[in-house]
C-alpha positions as CSV (number, residue, x, y, z in Angstrom):
1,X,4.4,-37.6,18.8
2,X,3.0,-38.4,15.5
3,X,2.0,-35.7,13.1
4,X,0.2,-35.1,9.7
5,X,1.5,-33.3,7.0
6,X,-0.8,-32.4,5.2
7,X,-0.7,-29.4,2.4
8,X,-3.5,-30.9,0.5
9,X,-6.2,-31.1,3.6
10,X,-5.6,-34.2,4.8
11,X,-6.7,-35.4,7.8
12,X,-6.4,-38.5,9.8
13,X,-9.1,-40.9,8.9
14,X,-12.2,-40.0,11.2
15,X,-10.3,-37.4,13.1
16,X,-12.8,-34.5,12.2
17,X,-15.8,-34.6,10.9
18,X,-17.3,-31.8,8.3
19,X,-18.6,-29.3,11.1
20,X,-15.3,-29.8,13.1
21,X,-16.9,-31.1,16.2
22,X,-15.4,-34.6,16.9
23,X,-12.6,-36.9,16.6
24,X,-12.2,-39.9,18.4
25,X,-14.3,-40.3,21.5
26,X,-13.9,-36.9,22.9
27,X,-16.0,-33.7,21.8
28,X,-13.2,-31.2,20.1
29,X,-12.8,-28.0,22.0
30,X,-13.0,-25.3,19.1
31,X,-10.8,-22.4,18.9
32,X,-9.1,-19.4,17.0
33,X,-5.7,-20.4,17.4
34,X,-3.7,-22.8,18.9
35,X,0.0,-21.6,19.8
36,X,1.9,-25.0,21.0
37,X,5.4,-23.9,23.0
38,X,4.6,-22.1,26.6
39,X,8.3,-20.5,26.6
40,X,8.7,-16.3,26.2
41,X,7.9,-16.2,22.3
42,X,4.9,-18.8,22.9
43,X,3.4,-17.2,25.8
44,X,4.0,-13.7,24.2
45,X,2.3,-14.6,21.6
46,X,-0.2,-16.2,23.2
47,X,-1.1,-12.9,25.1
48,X,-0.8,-10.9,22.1
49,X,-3.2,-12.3,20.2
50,X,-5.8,-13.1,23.0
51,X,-5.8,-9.4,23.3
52,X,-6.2,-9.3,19.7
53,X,-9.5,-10.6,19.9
54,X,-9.1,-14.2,19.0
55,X,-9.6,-17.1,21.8
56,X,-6.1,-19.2,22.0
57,X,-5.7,-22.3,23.5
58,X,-1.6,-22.4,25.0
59,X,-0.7,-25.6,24.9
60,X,2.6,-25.8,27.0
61,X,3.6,-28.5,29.3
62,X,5.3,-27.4,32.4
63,X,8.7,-26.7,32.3
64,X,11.2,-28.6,33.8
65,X,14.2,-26.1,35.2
66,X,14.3,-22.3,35.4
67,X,16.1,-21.0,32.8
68,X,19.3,-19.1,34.2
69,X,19.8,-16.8,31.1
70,X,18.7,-13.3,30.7
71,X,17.5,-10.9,27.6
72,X,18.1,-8.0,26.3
73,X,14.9,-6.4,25.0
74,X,15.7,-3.0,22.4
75,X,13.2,-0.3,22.4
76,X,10.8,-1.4,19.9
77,X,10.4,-4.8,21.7
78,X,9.5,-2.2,24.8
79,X,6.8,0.0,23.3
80,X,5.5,-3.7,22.3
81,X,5.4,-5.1,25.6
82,X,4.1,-1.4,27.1
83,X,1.3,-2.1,24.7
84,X,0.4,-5.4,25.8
85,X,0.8,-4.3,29.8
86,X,3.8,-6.6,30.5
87,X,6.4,-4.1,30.8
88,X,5.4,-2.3,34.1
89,X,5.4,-5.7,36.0
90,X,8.9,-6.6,34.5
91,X,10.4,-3.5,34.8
92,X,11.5,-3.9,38.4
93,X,13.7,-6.1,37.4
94,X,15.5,-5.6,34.0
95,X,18.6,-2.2,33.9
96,X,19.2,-0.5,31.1
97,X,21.4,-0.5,28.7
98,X,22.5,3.3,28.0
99,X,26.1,2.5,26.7
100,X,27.1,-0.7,24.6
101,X,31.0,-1.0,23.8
102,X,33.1,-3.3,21.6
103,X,36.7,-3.8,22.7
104,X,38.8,-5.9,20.8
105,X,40.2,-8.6,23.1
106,X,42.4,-10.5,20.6
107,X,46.2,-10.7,20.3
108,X,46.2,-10.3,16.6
109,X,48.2,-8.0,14.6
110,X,45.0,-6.0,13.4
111,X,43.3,-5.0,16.1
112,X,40.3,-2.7,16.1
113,X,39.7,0.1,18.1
114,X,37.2,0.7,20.9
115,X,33.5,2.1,19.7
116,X,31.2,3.2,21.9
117,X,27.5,3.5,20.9
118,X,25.6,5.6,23.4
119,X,21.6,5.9,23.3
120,X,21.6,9.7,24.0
121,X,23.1,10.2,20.8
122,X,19.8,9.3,19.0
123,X,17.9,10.6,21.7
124,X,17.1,7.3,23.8
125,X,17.1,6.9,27.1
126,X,18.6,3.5,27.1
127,X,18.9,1.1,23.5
128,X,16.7,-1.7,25.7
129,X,16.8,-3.4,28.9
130,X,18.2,-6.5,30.0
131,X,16.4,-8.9,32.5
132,X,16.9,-12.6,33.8
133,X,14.3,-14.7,31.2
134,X,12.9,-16.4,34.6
135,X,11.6,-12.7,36.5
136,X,10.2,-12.2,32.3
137,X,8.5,-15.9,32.7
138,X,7.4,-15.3,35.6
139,X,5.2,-12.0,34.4
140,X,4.1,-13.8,31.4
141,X,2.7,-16.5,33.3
142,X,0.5,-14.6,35.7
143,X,-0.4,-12.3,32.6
144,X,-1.9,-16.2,30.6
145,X,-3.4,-16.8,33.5
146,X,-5.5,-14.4,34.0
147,X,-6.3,-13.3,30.5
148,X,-9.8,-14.4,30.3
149,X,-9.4,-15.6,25.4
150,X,-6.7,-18.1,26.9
151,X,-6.8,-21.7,27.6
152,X,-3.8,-23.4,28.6
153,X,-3.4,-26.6,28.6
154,X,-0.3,-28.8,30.9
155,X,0.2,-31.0,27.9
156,X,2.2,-31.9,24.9
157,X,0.4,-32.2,21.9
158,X,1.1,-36.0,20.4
159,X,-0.9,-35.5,17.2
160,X,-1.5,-32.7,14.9
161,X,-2.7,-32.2,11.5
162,X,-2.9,-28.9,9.1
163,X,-5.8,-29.5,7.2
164,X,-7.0,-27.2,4.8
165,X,-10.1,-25.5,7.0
166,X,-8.6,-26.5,10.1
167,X,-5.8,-27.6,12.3
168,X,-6.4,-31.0,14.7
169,X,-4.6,-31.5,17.8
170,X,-4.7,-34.4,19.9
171,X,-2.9,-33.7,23.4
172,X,-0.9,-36.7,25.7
173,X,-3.9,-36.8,27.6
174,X,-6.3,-37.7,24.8
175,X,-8.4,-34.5,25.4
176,X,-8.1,-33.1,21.6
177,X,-8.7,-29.6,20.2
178,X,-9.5,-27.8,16.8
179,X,-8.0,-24.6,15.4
180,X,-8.1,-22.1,12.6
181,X,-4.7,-21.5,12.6
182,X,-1.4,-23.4,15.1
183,X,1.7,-21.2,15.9
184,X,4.7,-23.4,16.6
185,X,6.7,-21.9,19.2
186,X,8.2,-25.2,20.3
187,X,12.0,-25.2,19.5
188,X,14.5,-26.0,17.3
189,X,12.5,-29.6,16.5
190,X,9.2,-28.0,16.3
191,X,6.1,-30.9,16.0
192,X,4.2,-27.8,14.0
193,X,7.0,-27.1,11.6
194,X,7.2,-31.1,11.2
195,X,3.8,-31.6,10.6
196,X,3.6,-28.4,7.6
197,X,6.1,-30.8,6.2
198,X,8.8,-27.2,6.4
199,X,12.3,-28.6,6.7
200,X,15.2,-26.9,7.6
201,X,18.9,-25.5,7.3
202,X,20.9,-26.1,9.8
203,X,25.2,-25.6,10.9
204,X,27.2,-25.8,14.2
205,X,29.9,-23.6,15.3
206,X,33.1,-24.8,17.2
207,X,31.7,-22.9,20.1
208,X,29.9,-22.9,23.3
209,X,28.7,-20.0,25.6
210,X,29.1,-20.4,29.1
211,X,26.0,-18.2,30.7
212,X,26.1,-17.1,34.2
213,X,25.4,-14.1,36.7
214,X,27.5,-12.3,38.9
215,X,28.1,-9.5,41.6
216,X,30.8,-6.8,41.1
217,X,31.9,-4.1,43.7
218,X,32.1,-1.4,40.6
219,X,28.9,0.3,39.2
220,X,28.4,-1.0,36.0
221,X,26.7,2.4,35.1
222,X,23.8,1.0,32.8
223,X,27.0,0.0,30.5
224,X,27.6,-3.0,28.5
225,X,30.7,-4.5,27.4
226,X,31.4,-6.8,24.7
227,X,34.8,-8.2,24.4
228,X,36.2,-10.0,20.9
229,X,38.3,-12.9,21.4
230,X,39.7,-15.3,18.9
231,X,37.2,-18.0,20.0
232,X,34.3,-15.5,20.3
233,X,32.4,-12.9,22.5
234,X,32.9,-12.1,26.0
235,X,29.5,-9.9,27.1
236,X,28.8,-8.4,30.3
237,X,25.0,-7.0,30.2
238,X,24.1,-4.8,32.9
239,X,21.1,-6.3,35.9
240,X,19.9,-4.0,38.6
241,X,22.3,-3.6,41.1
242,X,25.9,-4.1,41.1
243,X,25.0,-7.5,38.8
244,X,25.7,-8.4,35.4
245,X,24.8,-11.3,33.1
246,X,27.6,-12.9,31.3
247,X,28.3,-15.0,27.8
248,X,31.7,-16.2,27.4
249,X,31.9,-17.9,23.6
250,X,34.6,-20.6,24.1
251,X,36.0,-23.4,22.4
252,X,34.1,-26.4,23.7
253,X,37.4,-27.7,25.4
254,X,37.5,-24.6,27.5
255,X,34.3,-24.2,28.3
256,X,34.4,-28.1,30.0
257,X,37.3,-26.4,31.7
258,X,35.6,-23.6,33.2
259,X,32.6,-25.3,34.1
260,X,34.7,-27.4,36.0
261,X,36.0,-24.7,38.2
262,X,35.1,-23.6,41.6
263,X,32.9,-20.6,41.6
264,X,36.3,-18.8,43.3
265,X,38.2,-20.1,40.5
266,X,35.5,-18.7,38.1
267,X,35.0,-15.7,39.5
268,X,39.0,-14.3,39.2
269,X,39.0,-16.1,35.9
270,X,36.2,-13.5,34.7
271,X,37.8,-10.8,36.5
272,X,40.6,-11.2,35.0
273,X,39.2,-11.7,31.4
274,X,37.4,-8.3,31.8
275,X,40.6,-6.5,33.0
276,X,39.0,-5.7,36.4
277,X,36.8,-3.3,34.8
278,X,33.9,-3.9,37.3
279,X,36.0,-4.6,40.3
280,X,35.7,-8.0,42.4
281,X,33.5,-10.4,40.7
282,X,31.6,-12.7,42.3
283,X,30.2,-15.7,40.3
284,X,26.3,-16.9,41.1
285,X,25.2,-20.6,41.1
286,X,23.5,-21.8,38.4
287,X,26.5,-22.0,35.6
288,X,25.3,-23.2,32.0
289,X,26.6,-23.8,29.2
290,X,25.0,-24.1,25.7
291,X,26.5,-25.7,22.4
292,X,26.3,-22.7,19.7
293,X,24.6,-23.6,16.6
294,X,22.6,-22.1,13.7
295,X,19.1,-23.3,12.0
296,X,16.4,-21.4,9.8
297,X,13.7,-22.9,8.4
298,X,13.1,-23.6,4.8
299,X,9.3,-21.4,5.5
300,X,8.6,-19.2,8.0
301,X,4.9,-20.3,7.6
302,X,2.8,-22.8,5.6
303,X,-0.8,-22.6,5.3
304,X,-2.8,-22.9,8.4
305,X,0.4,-22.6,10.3
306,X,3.6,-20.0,11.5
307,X,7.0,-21.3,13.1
308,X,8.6,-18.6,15.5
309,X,11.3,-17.9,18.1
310,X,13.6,-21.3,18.0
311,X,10.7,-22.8,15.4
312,X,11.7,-20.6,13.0
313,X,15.1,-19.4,13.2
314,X,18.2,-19.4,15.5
315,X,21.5,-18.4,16.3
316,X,24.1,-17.8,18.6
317,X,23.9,-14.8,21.3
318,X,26.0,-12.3,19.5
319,X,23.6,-8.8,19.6
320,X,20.7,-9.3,21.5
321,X,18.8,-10.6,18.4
322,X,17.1,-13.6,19.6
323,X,13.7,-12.6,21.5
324,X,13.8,-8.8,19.7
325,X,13.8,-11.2,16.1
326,X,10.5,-13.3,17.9
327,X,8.8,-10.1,18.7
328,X,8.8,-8.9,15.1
329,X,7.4,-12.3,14.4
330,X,4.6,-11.5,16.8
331,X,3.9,-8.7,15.9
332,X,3.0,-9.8,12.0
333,X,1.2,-12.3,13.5
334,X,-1.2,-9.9,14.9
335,X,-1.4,-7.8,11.6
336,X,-2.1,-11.1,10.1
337,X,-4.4,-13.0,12.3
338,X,-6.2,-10.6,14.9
339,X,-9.6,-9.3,12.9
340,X,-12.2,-7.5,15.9
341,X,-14.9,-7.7,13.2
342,X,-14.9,-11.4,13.7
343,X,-13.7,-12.1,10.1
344,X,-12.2,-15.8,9.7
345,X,-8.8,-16.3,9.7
346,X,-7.7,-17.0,5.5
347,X,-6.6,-20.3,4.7
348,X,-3.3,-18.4,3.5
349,X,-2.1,-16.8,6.3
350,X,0.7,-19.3,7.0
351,X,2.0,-17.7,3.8
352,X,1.4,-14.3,4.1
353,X,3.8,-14.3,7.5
354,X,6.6,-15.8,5.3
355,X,6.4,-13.4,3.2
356,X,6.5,-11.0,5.5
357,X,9.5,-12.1,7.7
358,X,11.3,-13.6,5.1
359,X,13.7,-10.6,4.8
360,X,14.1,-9.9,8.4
361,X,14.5,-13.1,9.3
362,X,17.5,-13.9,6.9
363,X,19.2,-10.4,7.1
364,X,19.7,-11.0,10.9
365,X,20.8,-14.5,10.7
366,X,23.1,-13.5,8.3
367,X,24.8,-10.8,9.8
368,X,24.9,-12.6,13.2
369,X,26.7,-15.1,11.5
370,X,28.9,-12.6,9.4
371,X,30.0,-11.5,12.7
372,X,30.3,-14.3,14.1
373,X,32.6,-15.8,11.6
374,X,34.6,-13.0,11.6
375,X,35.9,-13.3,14.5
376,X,36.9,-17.4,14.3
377,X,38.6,-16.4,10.8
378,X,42.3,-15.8,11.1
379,X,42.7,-14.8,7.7
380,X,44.8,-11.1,7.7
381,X,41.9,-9.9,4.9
382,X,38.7,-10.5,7.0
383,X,40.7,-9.3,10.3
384,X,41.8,-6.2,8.0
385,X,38.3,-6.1,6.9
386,X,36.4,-5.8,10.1
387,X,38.8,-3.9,12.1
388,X,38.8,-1.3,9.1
389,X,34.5,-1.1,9.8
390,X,34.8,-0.6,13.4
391,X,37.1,2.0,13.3
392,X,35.1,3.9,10.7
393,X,31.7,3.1,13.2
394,X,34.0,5.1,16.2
395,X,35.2,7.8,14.0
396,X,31.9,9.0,11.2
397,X,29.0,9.6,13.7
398,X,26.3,9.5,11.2
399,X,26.9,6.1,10.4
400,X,27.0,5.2,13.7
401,X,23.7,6.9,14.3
402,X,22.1,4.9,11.0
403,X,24.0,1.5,12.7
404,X,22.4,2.4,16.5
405,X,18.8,3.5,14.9
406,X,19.0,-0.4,12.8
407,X,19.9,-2.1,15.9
408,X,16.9,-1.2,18.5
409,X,14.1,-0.8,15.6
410,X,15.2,-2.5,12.3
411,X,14.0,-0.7,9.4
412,X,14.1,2.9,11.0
413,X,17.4,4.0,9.7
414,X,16.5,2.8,6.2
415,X,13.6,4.6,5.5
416,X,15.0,7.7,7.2
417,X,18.7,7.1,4.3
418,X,16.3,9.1,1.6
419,X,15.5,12.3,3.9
420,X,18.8,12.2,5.5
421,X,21.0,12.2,2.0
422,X,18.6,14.8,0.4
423,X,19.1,17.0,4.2
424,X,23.4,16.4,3.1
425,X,23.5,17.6,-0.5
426,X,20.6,20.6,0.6
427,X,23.6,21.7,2.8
């Protein structure tokens, strides 16, 4: 992979000519955008802005396991997925999540006390749905394929350059395209962030999560449990059926130690952890484990070009942030990019989707890692600390409310603080 930065319109020498039409040997294939990264915040977007009226070329090679992880998708991330048609095909497989409790799990001296957010109590059905991330890949893949402003492409893209008019991509295979604008949805070492010449902030955590499924002989009851232990979370997320997903946040140490198990060994070791809450457990195949650590990029977007999902910004599991965060990217993306009167697509859109996502972007990471932290710190004044704001989340319902209303569709509660303090002093 070799790539161009280049902020000032650079180009490789005789990679494009001035009508855009060749480079090398080949005759360039011309499109709106290119979004390079076929995984769900790649093909997502992909389908979202096809349908936005712009022809994208997917250029995703094909991937090389099934990922055994699941997602939790909040409500907004639903109404976006109703509106692009996805949601009907993945519904059949994903439960919802109508309860979401914290227990503390640690042997400290301050302990907090249970909370338990339902949805009914702002009037949802369910806060989201959770749903293995292959059944998800495996909608979005029949969706790319058969939506007709898509062009995907089995390769991995060796060369790019971000001009100023354009972006040039040459693929493994030599076949090379040209696009208006590139969306980097290709991990935490993104070619398209590299090429913007976008560095980034990165940390580690002395952590891994050990992901699996299992089968328990007691209803789960559309309930999900989160345990806090002194090395981390312990969530169970509701599947259909008596199943649950789990991610155990271990010391690294440990976490060699469990996956070293057998899957009877496993299986009373999480039963046991969750105090037999669900029963028997029966631990799946497909055990994984995944080194936690943090990263954001220095810019969200840079000229010709926007870095999302894993691009962009990551962080551990804690919350079901990760793919609900990508779908706000998305969906600036299509404010920014998708234009049905045919308009081009300005040379300072990279820019306008920083600014844009800059604040959601950080707030999240932030408070993921807040929480995170708290939990590793064994100093009595942070224990103090966040035992003293769980307990006041379980006993002052409003705040709960606000807290519930931020956590499915960020934003919400804040704009509704104005009308809801003005309702208080009126009575």
């Amino acid at each position: 992979m070799t790539c161009a930065n280049s902020a000032s319109g650079f180009l490789p020498s005789g990679a494009l000519d001035k009508a855009g039409k060749s480079w090398g040997w080949f005759k360039m294939r011309e499109f709106d955008i290119a979004v390079v990264g076929g995984g769900l915040a790649g093909s997502i977007a992909a389908v979202a802005l096809s349908r936005g009226g712009r022809r994208v070329a997917l250029i995703a090679p094909q991937a090389g396991s099934r990922d055994q992880r699941t997602t939790a998708l909040m409500d907004q991330s639903l109404r976006m997925m109703e509106r692009l048609g996805l949601w009907d095909a993945v519904r059949r497989s994903a439960a919802p999540l109508s309860t979401m409790q914290i227990i503390d799990g640690t042997k400290r001296l301050l302990r907090a006390p249970v909370v338990a957010f339902r949805s009914a109590e702002i009037g949802l059905e369910a806060f989201g749905y959770n749903m293995p991330n292959s059944a998800l890949m495996d909608v979005l893949n029949a969706a790319v394929s058969a939506e007709p402003n898509i062009t995907s492409f089995a390769n991995a893209a060796e060369t790019i350059a971000i001009g100023a008019d354009k972006v040039a991509i040459r693929l493994d295979d030599g076949e090379e395209i040209v696009a208006d604008f590139v969306v980097g949805a290709d991990g935490r070492k993104s070619p398209v962030r590299t090429a913007a010449g976008v560095g980034v902030k990165t940390w580690s955590y002395p952590q891994t999560a050990v992901v699996l499924n299992f089968g328990h002989s007691v209803p789960h009851r559309n309930t999900s449990t989160e345990f806090h232990g002194e090395s981390g979370p312990f969530t169970q997320v509701p599947l259909p059926g008596q199943r649950s997903s789990l991610v155990w946040v271990v010391e690294p140490s440990e976490a060699e130690r469990l996956l070293a198990m057998t899957i009877e060994e496993l299986s009373q070791a999480v039963e046991t952890r969750m105090q037999s809450m669900l029963g028997k457990v029966s631990v799946e195949d497909g055990v994984q484990a995944w080194p936690l650590s943090g990263m954001t990029a220095h810019r969200y977007g840079k000229g010709r070009a926007a870095f999302i999902g894993e691009a962009g910004h990551a962080f551990p599991p804690i919350g079901a942030q990760g793919l609900n965060l990508s779908l706000r990217d998305i969906a600036a993306l299509e404010e920014i990019l998708c234009d049905r009167s045919g308009r081009p697509i300005p040379a300072d859109a990279g820019e306008r989707f920083d600014r844009k996502r800059r604040a959601d972007i950080i707030s999240r990471t932030a408070s993921v890692d807040l929480l995170n932290r708290s939990l590793l710190s064994s100093l009595l004044p942070v224990q103090l600390l966040r035992a003293t704001g769980l307990q006041v989340l379980s006993s002052v319902a409003p705040l709960r409310h606000m807290v519930m209303q931020e956590g499915v569709a960020p934003g919400r509660s804040l704009r509704s603080l104005p009308e809801y303090l003005r309702e208080k002093i009126r009575r």
